[in-house]
C-alpha positions in Angstrom: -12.2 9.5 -27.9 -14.7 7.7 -25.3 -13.5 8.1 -22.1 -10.8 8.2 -19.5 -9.2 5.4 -17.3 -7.7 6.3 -13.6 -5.4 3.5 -12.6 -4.5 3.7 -8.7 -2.1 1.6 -7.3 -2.5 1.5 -3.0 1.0 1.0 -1.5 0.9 0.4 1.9 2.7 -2.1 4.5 2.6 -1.4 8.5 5.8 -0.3 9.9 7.7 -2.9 10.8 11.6 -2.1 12.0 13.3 -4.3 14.3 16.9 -3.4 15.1 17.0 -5.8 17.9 17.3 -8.6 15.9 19.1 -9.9 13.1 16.3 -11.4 11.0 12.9 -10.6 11.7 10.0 -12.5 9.6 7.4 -9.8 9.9 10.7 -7.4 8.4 10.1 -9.5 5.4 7.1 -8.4 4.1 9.1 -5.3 2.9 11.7 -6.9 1.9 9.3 -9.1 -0.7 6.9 -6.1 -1.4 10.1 -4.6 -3.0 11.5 -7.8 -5.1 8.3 -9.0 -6.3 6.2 -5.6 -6.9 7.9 -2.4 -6.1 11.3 -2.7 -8.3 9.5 -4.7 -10.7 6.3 -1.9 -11.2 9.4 0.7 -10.9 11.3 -1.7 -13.8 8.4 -1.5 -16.4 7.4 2.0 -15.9 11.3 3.0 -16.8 10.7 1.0 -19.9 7.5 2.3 -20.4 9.1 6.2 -20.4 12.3 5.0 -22.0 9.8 4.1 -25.2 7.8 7.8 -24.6 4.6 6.7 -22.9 3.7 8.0 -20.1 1.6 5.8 -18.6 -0.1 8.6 -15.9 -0.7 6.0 -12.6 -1.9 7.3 -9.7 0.0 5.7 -7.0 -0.4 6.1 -3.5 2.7 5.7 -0.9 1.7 5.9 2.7 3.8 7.3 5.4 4.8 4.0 7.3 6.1 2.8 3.7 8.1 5.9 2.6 9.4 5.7 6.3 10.5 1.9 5.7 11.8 1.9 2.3 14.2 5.2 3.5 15.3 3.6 7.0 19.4 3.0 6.7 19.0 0.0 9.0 15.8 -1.9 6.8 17.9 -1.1 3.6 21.1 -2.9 5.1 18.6 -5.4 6.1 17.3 -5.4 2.5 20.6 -5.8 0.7 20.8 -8.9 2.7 17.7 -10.3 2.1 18.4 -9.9 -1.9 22.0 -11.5 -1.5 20.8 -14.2 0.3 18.1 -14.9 -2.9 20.7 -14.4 -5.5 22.8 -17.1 -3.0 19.8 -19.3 -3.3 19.2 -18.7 -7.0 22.7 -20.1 -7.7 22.0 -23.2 -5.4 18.8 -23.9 -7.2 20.5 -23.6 -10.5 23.3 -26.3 -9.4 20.2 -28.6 -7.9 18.0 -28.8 -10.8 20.2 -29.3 -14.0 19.4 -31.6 -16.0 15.9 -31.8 -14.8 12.5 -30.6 -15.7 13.1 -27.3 -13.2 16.4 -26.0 -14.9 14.7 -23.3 -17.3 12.8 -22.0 -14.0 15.4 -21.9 -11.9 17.8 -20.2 -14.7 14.7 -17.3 -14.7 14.4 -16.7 -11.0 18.3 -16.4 -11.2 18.2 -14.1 -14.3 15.2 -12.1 -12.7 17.2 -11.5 -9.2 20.7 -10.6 -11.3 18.4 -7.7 -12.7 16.4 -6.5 -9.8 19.9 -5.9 -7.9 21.7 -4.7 -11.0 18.4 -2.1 -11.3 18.3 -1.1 -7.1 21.6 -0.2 -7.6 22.3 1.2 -10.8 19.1 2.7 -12.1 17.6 3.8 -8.2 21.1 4.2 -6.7 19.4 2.1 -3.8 16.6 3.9 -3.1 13.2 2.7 -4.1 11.6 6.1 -3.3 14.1 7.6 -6.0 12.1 5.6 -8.5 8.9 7.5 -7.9 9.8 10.3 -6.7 11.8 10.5 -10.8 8.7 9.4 -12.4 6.3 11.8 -10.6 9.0 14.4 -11.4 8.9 13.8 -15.2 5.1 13.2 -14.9 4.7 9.6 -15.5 3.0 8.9 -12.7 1.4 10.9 -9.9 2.1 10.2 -6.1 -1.0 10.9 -3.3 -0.8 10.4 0.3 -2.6 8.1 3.1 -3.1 8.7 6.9 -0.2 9.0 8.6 -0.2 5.5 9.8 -3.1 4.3 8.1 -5.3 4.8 10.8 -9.5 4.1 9.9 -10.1 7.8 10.2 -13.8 7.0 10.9 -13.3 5.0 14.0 -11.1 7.5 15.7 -13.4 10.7 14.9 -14.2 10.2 18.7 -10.9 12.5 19.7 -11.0 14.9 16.6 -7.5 15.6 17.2 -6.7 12.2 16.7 -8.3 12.3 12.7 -6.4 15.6 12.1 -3.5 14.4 13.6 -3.8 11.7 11.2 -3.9 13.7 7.9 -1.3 16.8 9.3 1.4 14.4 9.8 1.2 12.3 6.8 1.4 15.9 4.5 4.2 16.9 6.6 5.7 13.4 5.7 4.9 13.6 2.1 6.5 17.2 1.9 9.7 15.7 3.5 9.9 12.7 0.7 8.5 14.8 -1.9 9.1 17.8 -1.7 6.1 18.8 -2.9 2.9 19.5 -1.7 0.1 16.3 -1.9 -2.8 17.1 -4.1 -5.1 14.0 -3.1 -5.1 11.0 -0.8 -6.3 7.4 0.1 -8.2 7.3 2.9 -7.0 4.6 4.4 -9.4 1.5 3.8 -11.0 4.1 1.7 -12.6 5.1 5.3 -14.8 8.3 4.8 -17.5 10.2 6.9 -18.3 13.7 5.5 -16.9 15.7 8.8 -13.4 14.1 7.7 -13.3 16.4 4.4 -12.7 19.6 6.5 -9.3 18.4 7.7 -8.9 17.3 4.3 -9.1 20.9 3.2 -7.1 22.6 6.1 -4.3 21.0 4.8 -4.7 21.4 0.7 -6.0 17.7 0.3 -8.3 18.4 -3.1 -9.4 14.7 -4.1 -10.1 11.5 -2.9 -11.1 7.8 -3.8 -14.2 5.8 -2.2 -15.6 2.8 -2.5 -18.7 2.7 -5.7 -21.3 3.1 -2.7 -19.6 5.4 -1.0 -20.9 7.4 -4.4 -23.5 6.0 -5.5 -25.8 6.2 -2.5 -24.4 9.7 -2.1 -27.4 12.9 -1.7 -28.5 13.6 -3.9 -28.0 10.6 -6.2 -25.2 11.4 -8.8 -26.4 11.5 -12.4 -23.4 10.0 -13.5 -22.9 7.3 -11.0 -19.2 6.3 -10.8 -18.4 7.6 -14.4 -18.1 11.0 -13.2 -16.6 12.4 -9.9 -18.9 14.4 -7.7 -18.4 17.5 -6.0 -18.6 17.8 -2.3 -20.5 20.6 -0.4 -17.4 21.3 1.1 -15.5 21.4 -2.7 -13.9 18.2 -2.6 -13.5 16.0 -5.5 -14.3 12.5 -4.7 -13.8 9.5 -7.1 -15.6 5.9 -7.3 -14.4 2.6 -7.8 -16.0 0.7 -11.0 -16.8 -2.5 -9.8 -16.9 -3.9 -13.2 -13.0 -3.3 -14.3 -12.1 -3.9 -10.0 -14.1 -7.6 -10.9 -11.8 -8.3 -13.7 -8.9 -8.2 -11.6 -9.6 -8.6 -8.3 -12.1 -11.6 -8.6 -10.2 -14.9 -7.0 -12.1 -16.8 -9.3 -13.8 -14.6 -12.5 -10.4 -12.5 -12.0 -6.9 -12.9 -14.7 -4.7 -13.6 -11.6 -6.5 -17.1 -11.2 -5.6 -18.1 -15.1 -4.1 -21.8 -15.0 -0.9 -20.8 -16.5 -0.1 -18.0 -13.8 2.3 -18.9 -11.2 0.7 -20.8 -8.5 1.4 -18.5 -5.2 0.9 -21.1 -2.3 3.8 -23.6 -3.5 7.2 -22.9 -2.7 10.6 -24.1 -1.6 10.6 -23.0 1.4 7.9 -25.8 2.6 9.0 -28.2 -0.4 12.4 -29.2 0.5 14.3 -30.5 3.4 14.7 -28.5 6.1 18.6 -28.7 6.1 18.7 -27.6 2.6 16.3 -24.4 3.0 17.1 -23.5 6.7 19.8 -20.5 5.8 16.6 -18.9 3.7 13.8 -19.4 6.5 12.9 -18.5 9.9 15.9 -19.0 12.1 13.7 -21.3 14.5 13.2 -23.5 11.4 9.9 -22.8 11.1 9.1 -23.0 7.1 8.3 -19.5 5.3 8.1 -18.0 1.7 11.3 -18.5 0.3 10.0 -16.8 -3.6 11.2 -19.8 -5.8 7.6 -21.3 -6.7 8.1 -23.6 -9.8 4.7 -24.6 -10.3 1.4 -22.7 -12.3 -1.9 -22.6 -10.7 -3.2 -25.7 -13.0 -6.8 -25.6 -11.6 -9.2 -26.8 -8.7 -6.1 -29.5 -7.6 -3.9 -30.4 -4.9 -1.0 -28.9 -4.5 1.3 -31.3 -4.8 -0.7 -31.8 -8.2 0.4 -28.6 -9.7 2.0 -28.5 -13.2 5.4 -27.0 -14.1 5.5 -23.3 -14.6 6.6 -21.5 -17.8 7.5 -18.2 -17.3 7.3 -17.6 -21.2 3.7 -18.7 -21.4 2.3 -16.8 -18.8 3.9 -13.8 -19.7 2.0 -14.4 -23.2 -1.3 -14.8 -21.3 -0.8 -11.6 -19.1 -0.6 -9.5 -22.5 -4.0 -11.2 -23.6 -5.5 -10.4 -20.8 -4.2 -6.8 -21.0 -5.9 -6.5 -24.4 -8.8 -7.9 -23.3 -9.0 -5.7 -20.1 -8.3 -2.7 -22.7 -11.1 -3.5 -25.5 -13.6 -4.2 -22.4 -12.9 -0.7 -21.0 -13.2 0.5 -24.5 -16.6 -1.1 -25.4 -17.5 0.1 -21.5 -16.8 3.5 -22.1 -18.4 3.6 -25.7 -21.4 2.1 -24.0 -21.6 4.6 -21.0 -20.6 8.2 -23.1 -24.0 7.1 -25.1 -26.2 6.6 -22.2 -24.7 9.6 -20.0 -23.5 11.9 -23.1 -20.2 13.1 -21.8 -16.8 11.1 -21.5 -16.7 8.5 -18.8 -13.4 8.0 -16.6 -13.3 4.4 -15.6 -11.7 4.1 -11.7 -9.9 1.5 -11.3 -7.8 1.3 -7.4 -6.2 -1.7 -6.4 -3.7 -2.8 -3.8 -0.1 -2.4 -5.2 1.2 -5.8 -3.6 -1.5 -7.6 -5.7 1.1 -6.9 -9.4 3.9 -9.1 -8.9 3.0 -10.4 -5.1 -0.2 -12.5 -5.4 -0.4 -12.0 -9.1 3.8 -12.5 -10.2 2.8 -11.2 -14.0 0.9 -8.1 -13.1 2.9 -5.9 -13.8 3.3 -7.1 -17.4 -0.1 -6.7 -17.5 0.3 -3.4 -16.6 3.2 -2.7 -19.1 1.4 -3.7 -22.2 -2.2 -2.0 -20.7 -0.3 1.4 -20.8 1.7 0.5 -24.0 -1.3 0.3 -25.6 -3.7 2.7 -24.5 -2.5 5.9 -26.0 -3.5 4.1 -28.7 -6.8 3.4 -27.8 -10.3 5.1 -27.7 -9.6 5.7 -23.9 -6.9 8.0 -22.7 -5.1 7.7 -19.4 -5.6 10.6 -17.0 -5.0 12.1 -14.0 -7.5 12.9 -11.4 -7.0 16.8 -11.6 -6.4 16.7 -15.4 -10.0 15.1 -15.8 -11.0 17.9 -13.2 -9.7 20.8 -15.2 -11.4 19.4 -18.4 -15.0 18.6 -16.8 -15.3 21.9 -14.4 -19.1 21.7 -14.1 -18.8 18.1 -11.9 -22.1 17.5 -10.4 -22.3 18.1 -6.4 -23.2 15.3 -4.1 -23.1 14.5 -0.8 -21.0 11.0 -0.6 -21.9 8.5 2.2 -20.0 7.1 5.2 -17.8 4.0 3.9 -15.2 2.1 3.4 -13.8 -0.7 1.1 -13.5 -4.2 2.3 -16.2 -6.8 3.5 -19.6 -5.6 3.6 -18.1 -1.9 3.0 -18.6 -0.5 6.5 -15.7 -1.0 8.3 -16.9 -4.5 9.9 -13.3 -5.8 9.3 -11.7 -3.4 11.4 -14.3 -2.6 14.5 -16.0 -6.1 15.7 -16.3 -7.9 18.6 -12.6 -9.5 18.0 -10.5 -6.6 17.9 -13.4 -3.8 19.7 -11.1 -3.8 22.9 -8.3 -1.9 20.7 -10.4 1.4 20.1 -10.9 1.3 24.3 -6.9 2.2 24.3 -7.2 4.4 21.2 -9.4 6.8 22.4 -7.8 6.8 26.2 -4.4 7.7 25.1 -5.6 10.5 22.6 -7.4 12.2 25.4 -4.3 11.4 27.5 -2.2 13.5 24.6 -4.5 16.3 24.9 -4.7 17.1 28.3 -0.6 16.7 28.1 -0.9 19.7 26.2 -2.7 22.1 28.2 -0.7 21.0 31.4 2.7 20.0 30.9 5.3 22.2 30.5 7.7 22.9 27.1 10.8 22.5 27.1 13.5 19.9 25.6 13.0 17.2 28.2 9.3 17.0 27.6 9.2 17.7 23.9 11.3 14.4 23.6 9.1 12.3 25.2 5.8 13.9 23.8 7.3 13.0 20.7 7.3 9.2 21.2 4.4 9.0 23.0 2.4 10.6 20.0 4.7 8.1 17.5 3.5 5.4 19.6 -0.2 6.3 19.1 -0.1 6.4 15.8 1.7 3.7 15.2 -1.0 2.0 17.4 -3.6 3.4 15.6 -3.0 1.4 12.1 -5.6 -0.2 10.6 -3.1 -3.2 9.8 -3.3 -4.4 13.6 -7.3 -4.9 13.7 -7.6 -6.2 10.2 -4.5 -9.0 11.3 -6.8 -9.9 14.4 -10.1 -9.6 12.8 -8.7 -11.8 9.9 -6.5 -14.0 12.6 -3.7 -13.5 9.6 -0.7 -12.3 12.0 -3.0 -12.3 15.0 -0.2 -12.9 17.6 2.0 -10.2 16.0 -0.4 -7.9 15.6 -1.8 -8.4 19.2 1.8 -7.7 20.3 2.5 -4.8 18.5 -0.4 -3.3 20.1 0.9 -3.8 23.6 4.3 -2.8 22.8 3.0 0.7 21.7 0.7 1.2 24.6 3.2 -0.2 26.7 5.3 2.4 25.5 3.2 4.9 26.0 1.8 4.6 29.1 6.0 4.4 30.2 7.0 7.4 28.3 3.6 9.0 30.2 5.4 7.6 33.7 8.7 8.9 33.0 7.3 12.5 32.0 5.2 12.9 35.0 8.2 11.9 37.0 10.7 14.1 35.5 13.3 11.6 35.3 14.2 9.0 31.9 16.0 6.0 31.5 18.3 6.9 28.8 18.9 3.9 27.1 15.3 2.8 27.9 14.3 5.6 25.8 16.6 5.1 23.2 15.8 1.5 22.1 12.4 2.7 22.1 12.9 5.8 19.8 15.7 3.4 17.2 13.0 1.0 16.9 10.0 2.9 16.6 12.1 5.8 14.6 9.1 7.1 12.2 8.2 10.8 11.7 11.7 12.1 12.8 10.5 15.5 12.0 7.2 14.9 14.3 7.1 17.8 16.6 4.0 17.2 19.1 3.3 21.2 20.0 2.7 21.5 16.5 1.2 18.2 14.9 -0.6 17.1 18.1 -4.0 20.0 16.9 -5.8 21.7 19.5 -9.2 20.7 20.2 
């Protein structure tokens, strides 16, 4: 045996609920995340313990999502949005017989057929059932995130804003979970050393970082990234290894850019006439993702140059490149255990949405990487099972970082989105001088409760990284307002003493997360 590998899947969307409307675009995102990766990761990893592997994936659901995928009003919204593909499927069926598209359409129609048949017979409509089975039986292993994803390191200004951060996304895991949360993903993989004391107040015992966020740790590690470190504080903190992430991530040295994978950017939904695709799109008619993409990637071409897609082929090329990822880990950790003389662990995090969203075969790359590596030279682990079997873990001090562009948090604080973190910090101070002044009782207990759910929710890392990136800008920029907006009313209305009910209400149905937030106790004391 040569060494360990430490899959983590990152799943994370902002929350997004909008019970105002009918069909919402941004409500989509969900609604995709869950047809093209969640039910199908979910899907292979019930075959994979059907057959008696145990695949052990460390999978990370953050707060916002759990809260989404159990919201009654996004799963009606969600059965819609699948009967409305399977209504789609059929028409595509009808419109290509006979021609060159048939066999693709007859597979997205197959596909759908068995991701509702598998929400509803195997999950009894509930996604979070899935995972929350497999942690159960010990398949896979389920870690938390900030409670709405917030960069922990820009908010360390107001330290109740951090802890706030970290109390309320245990108290959300222990709701969905029932369990207590051994690790976490620091959301963007955002660390500074102070952070790992709130980590410990609240039984947090691991935690992943980007490879420098190790690697120029104090003093050096001996191990580099093949080995955890040990914090001064007792932590255990894991590094990425950039050479399995390049495999994968790379856009262009990566498996997801293969030829023969399904090319992403090409669908329906802009192809065809607008009459024909409008029940499927925006409402306004502006063209959107529709999921029927019939062409492969083909190369450096046009779009309207792609080739035909075969679903057959590409799933032939995602097990090759699952074998190839496995003997590369193999000859890796064979290469690593001579030069370091102990068993490496290869850490290998991505972002969930990239199986089966961006990359449609990923997660039968997955399936046949976990089929075949209990039969490998490299075991699949755990982060605490690795921890129980290497106990003398050499102690290091790991660096402020994050993940992302340039790795220190450029993405999220610049000069395009700056002006957010001026809001931030004034209604986090605003919370804690609530505390030591206002009154408790029912009246103001209700609205300190949205206030602090509309910080948080304003506090996402989603909504800087949309402006920085200008992906969502508009939206993002929006949801902003809304929650300051919101907060600076809900502030207005306690001062006064006096609440517009159904004000009050539309806020609290549409920004619903953390129904069992309860500011006198998650809102910390300075």
């Amino acid at each position: 045996m040569n060494g360990y590998l430490l899959t983590v899947l990152h799943h994370h969307l902002p929350f997004v609920k909008h019970p105002e409307y009918k069909y919402f675009q941004e409500e989509h995102w969900l609604f995709e995340a869950i047809v093209e990766s969640y039910i199908p990761l979910l899907q292979k990893l019930f075959r994979l313990t059907s057959q008696g592997v145990k695949p052990k994936l460390t999978v990370s659901l953050t707060p916002p999502l759990c809260e989404m995928l159990a919201d009654p009003i996004l799963n009606e919204k969600f059965k819609e949005f699948l009967e409305r593909s399977k209504e789609l499927a059929e028409k595509e069926v009808r419109r290509n017989r006979g021609t060159e598209l048939e066999e693709v359409s007859l597979f997205y129609k197959r596909r759908f057929e068995e991701i509702e048949n598998f929400f509803f017979q195997e999950l009894n409509g509930s996604v979070l059932k899935g995972y929350k089975e497999l942690q159960e039986e010990g398949s896979i292993e389920i870690i938390s995130s900030g409670a709405t994803h917030g960069l922990l390191p820009a908010l360390q200004g107001v330290e109740e804003a951090v802890e706030c951060q970290i109390k309320v996304a245990v108290k959300n895991y222990r709701k969905h979970f029932e369990r207590e949360p051994k690790g976490i993903w620091l959301p963007e993989c955002g660390y500074y050393p102070e952070v790992e004391g709130f980590l410990k107040k609240y039984g947090i015992g691991y935690f992943f970082l980007d490879s420098h966020g190790i690697l120029l740790g104090k003093p050096l590690p001996p191990f580099g990234v093949y080995s955890p470190v040990k914090t001064p504080k007792g932590l255990t903190a894991f590094g990425r290894d950039p050479v399995s992430s390049k495999q994968v991530w790379s856009s262009k040295e990566g498996y997801p850019g293969d030829p023969v994978y399904r090319e992403f950017y090409r669908d329906i939904g802009f192809d065809l006439p607008l009459e024909y695709v409008a029940p499927y799109i925006n409402p306004d008619g502006s063209r959107t993702y529709t999921g029927f993409k019939y062409y492969r990637i083909t190369g450096e071409v046009p779009l309207d140059k792609k080739e035909i897609y075969n679903p057959e082929r590409a799933l032939d090329r995602a097990r090759e490149h699952a074998e190839h990822f496995l003997n590369s880990r193999e000859k890796q950790c064979l290469e690593v255990k001579g030069k370091i003389g102990r068993e490496p662990i290869i850490v290998a995090p991505f972002d969930a949405e990239l199986f089966g969203h961006w990359w449609f075969e990923g997660p039968e790359f997955l399936f046949n990487l976990f089929t075949r590596l209990n039969d490998s030279s490299i075991r699949p682990t755990f982060a605490d099972e690795y921890c129980q079997k290497y106990t003398n873990l050499p102690v290091s001090q790991p660096t402020t970082s994050s993940w992302g562009d340039r790795g220190y948090f450029d993405v999220w604080v610049n000069g395009e989105n700056d002006w957010v973190y001026f809001h931030l910090y004034g209604m986090a101070l605003e919370l804690r001088r609530l505390k030591k002044t206002i009154e408790k009782n029912p009246f103001s207990t209700r609205v300190l409760n949205q206030m602090l759910r509309e910080l948080l929710l304003a506090q996402s890392s989603d909504w800087t990284f949309l402006i920085a990136t200008k992906t969502a800008k508009e939206y993002a920029v929006n949801r902003l307002r809304e929650h300051i907006s919101n907060f600076n009313r809900l502030k207005k209305w306690l001062i006064s003493g006096r609440v517009p009910e159904e004000e009050i209400r539309k806020i609290e149905e549409k920004n619903s997360i953390f129904q069992e937030i309860n500011f006198w106790e998650d809102w910390p004391c300075p």
